[in-house]
C-alpha positions as CSV (number, residue, x, y, z in Angstrom):
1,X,-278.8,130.4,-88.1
2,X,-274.8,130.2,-88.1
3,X,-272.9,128.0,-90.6
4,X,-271.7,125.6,-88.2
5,X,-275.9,125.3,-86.8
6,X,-276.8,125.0,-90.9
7,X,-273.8,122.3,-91.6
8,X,-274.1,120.2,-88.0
9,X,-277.7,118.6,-88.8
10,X,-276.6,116.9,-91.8
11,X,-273.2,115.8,-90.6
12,X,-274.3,114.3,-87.7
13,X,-276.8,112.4,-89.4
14,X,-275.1,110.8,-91.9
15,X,-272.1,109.6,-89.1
16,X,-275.1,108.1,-87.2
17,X,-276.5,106.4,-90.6
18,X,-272.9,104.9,-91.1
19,X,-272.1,103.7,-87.6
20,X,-275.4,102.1,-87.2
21,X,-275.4,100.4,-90.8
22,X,-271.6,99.5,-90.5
23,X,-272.5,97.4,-87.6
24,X,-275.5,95.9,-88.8
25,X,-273.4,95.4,-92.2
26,X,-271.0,93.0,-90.4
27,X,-273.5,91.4,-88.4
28,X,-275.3,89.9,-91.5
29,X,-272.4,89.8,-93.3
30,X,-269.7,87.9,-91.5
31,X,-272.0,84.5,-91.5
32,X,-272.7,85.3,-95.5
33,X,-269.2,85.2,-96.1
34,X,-268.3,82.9,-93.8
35,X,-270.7,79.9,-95.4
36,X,-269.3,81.3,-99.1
37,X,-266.3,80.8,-98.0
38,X,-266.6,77.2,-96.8
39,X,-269.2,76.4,-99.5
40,X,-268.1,75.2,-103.3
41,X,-271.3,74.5,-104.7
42,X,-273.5,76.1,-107.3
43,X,-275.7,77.7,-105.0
44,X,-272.6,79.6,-103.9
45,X,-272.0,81.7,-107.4
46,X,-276.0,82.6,-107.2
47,X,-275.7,84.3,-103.4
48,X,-272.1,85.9,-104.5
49,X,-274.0,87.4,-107.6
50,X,-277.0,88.8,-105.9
51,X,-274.7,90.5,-102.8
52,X,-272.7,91.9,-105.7
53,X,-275.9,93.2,-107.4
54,X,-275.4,96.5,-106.1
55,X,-272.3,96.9,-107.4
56,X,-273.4,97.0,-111.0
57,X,-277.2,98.3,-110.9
58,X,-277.8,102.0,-111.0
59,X,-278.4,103.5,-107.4
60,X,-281.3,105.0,-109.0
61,X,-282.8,101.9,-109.9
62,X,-282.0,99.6,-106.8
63,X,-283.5,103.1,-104.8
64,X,-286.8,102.5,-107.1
65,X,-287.2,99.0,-106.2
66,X,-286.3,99.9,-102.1
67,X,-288.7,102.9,-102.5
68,X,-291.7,100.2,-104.0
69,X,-290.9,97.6,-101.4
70,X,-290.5,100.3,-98.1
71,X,-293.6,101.8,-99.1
72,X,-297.1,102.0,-98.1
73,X,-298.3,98.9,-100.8
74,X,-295.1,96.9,-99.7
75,X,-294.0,95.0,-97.0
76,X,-292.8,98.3,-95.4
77,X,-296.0,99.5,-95.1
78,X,-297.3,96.5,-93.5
79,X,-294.2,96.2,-91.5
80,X,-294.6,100.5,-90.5
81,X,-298.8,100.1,-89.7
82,X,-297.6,97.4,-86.9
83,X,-296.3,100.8,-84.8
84,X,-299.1,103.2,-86.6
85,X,-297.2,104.1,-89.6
86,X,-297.7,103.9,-93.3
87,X,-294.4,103.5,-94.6
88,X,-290.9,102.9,-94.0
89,X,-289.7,105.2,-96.9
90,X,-288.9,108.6,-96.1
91,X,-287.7,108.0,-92.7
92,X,-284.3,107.5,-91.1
93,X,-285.4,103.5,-90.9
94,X,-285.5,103.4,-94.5
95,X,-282.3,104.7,-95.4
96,X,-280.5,101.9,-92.8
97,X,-282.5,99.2,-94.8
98,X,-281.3,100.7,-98.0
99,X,-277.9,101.7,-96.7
100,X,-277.5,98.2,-95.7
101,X,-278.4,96.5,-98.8
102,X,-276.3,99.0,-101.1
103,X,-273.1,99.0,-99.2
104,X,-273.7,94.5,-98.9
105,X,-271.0,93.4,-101.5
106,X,-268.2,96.3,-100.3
107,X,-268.1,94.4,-96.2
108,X,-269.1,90.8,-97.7
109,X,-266.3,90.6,-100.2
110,X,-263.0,91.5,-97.9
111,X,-264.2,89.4,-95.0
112,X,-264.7,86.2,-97.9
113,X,-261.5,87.2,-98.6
114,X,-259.9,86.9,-95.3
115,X,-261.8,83.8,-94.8
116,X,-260.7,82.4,-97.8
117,X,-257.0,83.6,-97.0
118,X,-256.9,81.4,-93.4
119,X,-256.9,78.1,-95.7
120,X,-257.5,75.2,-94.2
121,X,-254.0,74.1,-92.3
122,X,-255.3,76.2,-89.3
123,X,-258.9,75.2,-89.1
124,X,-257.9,71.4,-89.3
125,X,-255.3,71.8,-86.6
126,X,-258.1,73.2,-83.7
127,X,-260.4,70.1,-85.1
128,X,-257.5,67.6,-84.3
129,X,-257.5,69.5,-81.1
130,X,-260.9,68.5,-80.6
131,X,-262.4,71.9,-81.5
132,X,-266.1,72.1,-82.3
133,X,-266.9,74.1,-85.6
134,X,-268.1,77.2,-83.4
135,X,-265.4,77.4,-81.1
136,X,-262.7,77.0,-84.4
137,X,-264.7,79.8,-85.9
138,X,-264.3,82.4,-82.9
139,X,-261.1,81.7,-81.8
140,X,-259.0,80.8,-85.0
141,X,-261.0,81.9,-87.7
142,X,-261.8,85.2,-86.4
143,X,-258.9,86.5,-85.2
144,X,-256.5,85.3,-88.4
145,X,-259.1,87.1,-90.4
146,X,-258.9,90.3,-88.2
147,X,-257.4,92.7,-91.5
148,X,-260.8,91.7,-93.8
149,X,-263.2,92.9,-91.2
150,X,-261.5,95.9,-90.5
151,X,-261.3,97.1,-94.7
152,X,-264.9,95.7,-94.5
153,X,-265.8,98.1,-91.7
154,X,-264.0,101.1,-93.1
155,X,-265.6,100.4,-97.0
156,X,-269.2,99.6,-95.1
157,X,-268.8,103.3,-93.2
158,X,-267.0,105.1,-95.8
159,X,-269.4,104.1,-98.6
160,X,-272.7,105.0,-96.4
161,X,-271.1,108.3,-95.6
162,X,-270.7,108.9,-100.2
163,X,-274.1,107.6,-100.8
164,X,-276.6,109.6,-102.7
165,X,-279.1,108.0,-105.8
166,X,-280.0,105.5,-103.0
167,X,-280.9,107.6,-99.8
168,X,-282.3,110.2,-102.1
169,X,-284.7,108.0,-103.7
170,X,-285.9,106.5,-100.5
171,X,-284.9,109.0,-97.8
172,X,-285.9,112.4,-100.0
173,X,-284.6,115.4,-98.1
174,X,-286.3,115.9,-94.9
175,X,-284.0,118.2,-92.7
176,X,-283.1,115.9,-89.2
177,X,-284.6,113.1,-90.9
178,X,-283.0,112.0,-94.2
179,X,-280.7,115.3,-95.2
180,X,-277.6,113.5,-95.0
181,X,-274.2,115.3,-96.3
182,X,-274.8,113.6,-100.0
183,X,-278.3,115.1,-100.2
184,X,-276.7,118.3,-98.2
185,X,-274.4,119.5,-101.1
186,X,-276.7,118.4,-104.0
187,X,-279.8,121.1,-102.3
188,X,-276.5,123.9,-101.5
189,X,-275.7,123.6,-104.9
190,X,-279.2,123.8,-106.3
191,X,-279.7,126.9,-104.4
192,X,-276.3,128.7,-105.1
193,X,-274.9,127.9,-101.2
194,X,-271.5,127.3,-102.6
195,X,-269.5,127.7,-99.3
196,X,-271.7,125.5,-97.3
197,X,-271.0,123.1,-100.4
198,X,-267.5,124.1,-100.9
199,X,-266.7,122.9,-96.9
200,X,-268.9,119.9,-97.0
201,X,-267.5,118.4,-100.1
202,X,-264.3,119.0,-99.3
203,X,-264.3,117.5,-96.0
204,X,-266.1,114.3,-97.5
205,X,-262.7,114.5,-99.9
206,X,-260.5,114.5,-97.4
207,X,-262.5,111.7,-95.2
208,X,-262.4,110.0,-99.1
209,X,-258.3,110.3,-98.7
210,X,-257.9,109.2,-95.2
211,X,-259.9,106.0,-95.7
212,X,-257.8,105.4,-98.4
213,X,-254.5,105.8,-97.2
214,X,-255.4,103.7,-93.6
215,X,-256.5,101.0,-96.1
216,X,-253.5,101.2,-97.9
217,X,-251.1,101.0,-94.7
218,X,-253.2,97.9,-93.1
219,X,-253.1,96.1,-96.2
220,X,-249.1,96.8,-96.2
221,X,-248.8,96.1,-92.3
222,X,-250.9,92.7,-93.0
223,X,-248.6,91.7,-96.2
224,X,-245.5,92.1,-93.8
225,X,-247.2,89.9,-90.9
226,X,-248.0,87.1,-93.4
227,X,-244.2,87.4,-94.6
């Protein structure tokens, strides 16, 4: 097998883990922060600290907890044996469920943000205008919140992409399955491959610098709009 057949598997795995949980991230995200950011009660500091949750915990820990609940004595396994299976851990399912919950707080917290930015001038405005609550949300809230939802979709992909404690503890290392670049470079390492390593690392470095800097220049681009 040739390096670029040995490297491939891995890569394209973990782009396909990231795309699909990005999406799903701002799916059940936007509403989240939407209500948060419209909300000023109580109940709103108790949701913003469990999405945070995974902020502070220990991958290895919150990948425990997935592992208990995804497998075959949790609700995963009850949820797997409905198609003839006996667990959602350990498959490529599994690592979008955890993917989704780990990466929550880093696409949550810049579309509240952005929400929270709008104030409320522009959203009163389309309600004198006779605007119903859904139709202010799509067509002003949205769009004036258009910066947020593009850092939260670049911080949802980039952080699945670095991912490791999490996706190892539920995901293992099955090769076309759950080997994604993370898991990759920790088993090259372990077996002394350090040029397979040495490339995959540093192309997740320089992905790490790109995401950066774009984040850096929108952030720039959107201070100068507002101005």
């Amino acid at each position: 097998m040739n390096l670029i057949d040995d490297i491939w598997p891995p890569v394209r795995l973990t782009i396909e883990l990231a795309s699909l949980s990005t999406l799903i991230l701002l799916i059940v995200g936007t509403p989240i922060a939407w209500r948060l950011s419209r909300s000023d009660t109580w109940l709103k500091h108790v949701v913003m600290a469990v999405v945070a949750m995974p902020l502070v915990l220990p991958p290895t820990v919150l990948g425990f907890y997935l592992l208990v609940l995804l497998g075959p004595q949790g609700p995963g396994g009850a949820l797997a044996s409905l198609w003839g299976g006996r667990t959602l851990a350990f498959s490529f399912t599994g690592l979008v469920i955890g993917s989704v919950i780990y990466s929550l707080p880093f696409v949550v917290q810049p579309i509240h943000n952005a929400f929270r930015a709008i104030g409320e001038r522009p959203l009163e405005a389309a309600a004198t205008l006779r605007a119903s609550p859904a139709r202010t949300f799509w067509t002003v809230a949205m769009p004036l919140a258009r910066p947020g939802f593009l850092t939260a979709a670049m911080l949802g992909f980039a952080h699945t992409v670095g991912e490791f404690g999490v996706v190892l503890m539920i995901g293992g290392n099955i090769p076309g399955q759950t080997k994604v670049l993370s898991v990759a470079i920790f088993d090259y390492v372990e077996t002394s491959r350090w040029r397979e390593a040495n490339i995959l690392a540093g192309g997740m470095a320089v992905f790490a610098f790109a995401v950066i800097l774009t984040m850096t220049l929108l952030e720039r681009r959107a201070a100068r709009h507002s101005a």
